[in-house]
C-alpha positions as a Markdown table, in Angstrom:
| # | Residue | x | y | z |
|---|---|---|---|---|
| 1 | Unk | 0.0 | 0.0 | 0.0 |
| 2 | Unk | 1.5 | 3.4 | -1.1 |
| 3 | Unk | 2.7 | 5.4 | 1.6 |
| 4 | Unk | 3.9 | 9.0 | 1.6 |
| 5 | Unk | 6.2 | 8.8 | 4.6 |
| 6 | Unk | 7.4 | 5.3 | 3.5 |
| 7 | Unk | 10.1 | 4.5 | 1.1 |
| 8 | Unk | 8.4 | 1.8 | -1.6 |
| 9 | Unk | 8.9 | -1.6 | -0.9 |
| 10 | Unk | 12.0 | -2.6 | -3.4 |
| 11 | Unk | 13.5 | -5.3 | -1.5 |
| 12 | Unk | 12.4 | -8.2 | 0.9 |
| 13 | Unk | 13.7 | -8.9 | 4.0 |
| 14 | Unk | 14.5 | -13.1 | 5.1 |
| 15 | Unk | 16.5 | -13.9 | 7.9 |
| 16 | Unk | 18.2 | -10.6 | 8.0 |
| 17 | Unk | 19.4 | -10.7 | 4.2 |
| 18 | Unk | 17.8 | -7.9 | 1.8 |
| 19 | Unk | 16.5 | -9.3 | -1.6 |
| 20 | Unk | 15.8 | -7.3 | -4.6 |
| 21 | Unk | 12.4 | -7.8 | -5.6 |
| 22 | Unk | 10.5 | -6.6 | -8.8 |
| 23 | Unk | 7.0 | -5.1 | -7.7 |
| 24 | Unk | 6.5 | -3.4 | -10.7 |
| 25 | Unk | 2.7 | -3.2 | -12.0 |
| 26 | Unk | 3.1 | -5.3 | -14.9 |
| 27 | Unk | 5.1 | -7.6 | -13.0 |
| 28 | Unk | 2.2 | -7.8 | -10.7 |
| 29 | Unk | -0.4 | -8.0 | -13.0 |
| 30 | Unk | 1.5 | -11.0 | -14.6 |
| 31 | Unk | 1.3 | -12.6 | -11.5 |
| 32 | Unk | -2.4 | -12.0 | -11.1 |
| 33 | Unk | -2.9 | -14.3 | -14.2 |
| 34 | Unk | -0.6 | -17.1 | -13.4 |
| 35 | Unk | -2.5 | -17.6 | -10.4 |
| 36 | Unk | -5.5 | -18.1 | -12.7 |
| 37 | Unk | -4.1 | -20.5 | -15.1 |
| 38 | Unk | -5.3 | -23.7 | -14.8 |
| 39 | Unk | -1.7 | -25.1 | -16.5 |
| 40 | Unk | -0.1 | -24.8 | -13.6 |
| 41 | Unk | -0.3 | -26.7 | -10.4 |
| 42 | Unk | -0.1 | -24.9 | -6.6 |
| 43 | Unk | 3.8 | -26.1 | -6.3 |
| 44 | Unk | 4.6 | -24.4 | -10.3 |
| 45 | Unk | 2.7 | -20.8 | -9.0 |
| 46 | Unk | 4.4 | -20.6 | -6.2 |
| 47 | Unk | 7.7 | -21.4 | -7.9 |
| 48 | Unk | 6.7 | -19.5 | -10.6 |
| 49 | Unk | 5.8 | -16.4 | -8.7 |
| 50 | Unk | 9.3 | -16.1 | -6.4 |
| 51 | Unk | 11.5 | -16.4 | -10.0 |
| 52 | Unk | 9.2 | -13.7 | -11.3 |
| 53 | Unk | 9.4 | -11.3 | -8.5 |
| 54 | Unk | 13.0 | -11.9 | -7.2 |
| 55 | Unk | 14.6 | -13.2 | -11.0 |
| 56 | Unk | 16.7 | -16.3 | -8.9 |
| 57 | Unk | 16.2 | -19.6 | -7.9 |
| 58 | Unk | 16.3 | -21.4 | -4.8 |
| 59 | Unk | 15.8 | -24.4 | -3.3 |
| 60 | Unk | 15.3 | -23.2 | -0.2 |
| 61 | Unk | 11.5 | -23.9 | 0.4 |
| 62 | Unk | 10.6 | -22.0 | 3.5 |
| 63 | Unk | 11.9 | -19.1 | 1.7 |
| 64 | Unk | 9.8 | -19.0 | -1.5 |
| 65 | Unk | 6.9 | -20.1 | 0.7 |
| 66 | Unk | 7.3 | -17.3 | 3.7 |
| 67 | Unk | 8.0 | -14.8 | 0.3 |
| 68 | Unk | 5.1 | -16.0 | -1.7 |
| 69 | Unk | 2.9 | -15.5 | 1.2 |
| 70 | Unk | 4.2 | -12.3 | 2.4 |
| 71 | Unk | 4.0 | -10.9 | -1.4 |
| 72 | Unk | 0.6 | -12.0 | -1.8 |
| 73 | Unk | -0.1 | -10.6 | 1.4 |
| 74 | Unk | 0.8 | -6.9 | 0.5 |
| 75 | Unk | 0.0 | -6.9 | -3.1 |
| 76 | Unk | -3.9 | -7.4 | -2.4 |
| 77 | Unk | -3.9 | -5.0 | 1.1 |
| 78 | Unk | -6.1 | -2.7 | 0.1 |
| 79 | Unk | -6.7 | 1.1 | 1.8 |
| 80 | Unk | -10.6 | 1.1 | 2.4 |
| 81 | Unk | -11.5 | -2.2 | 2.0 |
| 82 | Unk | -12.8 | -3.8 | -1.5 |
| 83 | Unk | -12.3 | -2.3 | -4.5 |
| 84 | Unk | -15.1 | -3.4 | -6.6 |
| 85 | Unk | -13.5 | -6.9 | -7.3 |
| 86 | Unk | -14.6 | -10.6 | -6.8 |
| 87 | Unk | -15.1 | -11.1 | -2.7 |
| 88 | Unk | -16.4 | -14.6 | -1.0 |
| 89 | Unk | -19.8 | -13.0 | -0.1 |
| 90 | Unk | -20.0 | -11.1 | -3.7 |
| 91 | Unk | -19.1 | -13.8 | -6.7 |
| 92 | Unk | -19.3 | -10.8 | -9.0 |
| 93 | Unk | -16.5 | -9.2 | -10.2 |
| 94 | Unk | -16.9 | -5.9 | -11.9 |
| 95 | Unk | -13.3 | -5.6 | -13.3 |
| 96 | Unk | -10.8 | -7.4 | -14.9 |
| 97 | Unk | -7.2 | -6.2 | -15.4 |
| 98 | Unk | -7.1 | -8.8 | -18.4 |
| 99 | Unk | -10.4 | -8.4 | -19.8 |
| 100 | Unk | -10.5 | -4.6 | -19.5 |
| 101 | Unk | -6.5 | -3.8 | -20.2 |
| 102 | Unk | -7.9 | -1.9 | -23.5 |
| 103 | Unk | -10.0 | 0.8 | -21.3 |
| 104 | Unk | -7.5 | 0.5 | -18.2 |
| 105 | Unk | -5.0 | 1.8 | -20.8 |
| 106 | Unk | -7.2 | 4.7 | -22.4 |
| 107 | Unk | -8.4 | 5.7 | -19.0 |
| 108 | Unk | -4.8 | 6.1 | -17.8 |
| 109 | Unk | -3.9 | 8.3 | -20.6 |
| 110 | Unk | -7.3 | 10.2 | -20.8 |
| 111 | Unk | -7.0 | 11.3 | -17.3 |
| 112 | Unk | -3.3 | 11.2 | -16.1 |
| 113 | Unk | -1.6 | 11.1 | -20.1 |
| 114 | Unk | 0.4 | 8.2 | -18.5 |
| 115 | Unk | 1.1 | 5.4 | -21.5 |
| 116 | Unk | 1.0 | 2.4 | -19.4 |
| 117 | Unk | 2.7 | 0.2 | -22.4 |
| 118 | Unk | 6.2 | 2.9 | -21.8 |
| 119 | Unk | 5.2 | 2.5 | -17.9 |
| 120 | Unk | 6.1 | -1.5 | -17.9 |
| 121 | Unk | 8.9 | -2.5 | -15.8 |
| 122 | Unk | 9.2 | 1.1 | -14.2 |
| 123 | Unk | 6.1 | 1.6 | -12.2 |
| 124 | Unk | 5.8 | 0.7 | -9.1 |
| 125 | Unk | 2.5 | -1.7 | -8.0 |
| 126 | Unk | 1.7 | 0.9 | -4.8 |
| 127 | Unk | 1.4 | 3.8 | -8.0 |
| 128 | Unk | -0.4 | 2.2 | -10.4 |
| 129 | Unk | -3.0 | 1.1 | -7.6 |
| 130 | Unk | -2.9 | 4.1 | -5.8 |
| 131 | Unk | -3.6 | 5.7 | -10.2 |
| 132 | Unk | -5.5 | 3.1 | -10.8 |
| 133 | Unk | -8.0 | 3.4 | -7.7 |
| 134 | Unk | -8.3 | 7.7 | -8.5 |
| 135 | Unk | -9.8 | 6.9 | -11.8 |
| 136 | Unk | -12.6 | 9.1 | -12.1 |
| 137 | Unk | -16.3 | 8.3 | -12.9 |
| 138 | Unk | -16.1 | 9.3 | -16.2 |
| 139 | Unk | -13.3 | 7.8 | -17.6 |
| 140 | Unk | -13.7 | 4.7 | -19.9 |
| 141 | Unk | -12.8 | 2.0 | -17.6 |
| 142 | Unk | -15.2 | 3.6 | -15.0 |
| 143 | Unk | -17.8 | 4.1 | -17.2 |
| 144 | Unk | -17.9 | 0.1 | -18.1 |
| 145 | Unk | -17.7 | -0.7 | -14.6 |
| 146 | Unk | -20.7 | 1.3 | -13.4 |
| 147 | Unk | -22.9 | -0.1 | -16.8 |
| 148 | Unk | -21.7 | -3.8 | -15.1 |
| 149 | Unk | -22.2 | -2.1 | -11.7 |
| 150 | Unk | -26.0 | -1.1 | -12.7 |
| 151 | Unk | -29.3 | -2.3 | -11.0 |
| 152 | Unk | -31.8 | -3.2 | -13.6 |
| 153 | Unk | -34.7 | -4.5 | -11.3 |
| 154 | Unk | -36.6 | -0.5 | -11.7 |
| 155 | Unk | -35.6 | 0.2 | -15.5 |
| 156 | Unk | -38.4 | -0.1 | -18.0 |
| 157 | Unk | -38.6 | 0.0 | -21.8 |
| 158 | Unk | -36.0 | 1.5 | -23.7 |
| 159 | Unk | -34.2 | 2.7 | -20.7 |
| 160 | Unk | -34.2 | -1.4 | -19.6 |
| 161 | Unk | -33.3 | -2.6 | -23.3 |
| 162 | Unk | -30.5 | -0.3 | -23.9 |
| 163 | Unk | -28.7 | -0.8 | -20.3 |
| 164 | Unk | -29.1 | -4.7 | -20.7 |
| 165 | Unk | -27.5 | -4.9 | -24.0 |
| 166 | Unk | -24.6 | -2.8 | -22.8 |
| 167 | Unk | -24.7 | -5.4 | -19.6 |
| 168 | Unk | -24.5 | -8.0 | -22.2 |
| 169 | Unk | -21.7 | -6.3 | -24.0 |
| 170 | Unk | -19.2 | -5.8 | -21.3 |
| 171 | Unk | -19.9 | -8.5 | -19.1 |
| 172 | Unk | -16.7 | -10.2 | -18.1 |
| 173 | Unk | -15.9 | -13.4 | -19.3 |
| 174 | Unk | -15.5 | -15.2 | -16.1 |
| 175 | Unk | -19.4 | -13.9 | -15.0 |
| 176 | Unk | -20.8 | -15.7 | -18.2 |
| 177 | Unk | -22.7 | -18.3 | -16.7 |
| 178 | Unk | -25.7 | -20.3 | -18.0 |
| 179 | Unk | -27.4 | -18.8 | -15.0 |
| 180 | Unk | -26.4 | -14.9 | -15.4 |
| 181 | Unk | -27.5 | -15.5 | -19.5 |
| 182 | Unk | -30.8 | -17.1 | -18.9 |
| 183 | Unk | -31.5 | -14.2 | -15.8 |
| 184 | Unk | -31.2 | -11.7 | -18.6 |
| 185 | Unk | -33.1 | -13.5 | -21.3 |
| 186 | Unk | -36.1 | -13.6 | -19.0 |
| 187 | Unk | -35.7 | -9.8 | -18.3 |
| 188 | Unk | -35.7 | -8.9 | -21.4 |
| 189 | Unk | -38.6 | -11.5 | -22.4 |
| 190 | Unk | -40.6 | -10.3 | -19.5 |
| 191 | Unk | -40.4 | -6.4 | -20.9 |
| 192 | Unk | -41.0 | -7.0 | -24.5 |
| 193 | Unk | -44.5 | -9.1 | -23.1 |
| 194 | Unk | -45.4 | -6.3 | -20.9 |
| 195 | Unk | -44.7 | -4.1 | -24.0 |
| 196 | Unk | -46.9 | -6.0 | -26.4 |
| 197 | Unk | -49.6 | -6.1 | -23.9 |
């Protein structure tokens, strides 16, 4: 978590011996996705993951499991709480750095003229969340997040139509169940009958 008394966190501390360590957004965000790719087993992530952020192999296995843990651990602390992603009690995510990378991007340079692509390998994760979090409401990314974000149970007619297709449209890959498609299918049946009657 950025602070603005507090150096950034460059290094990693184990058993008194300072590592380098490469918390760099992309870096991060890389790491976001391994964990979600179903190639790899639990003992390949974590492997994975401690080359990635520290470029160096060990076979010390308390170490890459104390700095796997302590890494995920600060990565995901977040200031106020959630952030509009995924939780236990909410299944729903509303964002994905994959998925939305596109408007990420163009919101970032709309708003702070920062090219993310030239930012790779230079800024810091604590930045680019701390950026990333200021977004404002009408910034691309935003905008797609409040249309996923929207409650549909009081729109009517066009108003309805229009907001569900654009649900439809930006719904995130990993929310496209059976369940979520069928949920809209009725809603929109259900308005075109009340419509035609």
């Amino acid at each position: 978590m950025l602070s603005l008394c507090d150096p950034l966190h460059e290094t990693y501390e184990y058993r008194g011996v300072e590592y380098p360590i490469d918390l760099t957004f992309d870096n991060v965000l890389r790491f976001y996705q391994l964990l979600d790719d179903k190639e790899f087993n639990n003992e390949e992530i974590v492997a994975t993951a401690f080359e990635m952020f520290f470029d160096m192999k060990t076979k010390d296995t308390e170490f890459v499991l104390a700095a796997f843990k302590d890494i995920s651990d600060y990565i995901s602390r977040e200031p106020y709480g959630n952030d509009g992603d995924a939780t236990p009690g909410n299944p729903v995510k509303y964002y994905s750095f994959t998925q939305d990378a596109g408007a990420i991007y163009a919101s970032f340079m709309e708003q702070y003229g920062m090219d993310l692509v030239d930012q790779e390998g230079k800024l810091h994760w604590d930045k680019f969340k701390a950026l990333f979090a200021g977004l404002g409401p009408k910034t691309y990314f935003q905008r797609i997040v409040q249309i996923r974000m929207k409650d549909t149970s009081k729109l009517e007619g066009q108003e309805l139509t229009d907001t569900l297709q654009a649900q439809n449209y930006y719904e995130l890959d990993e929310n496209k169940t059976e369940a979520s498609r069928q949920a809209q299918m009725d809603s929109v049946f259900a308005m075109l009958k009340a419509n035609a009657e």
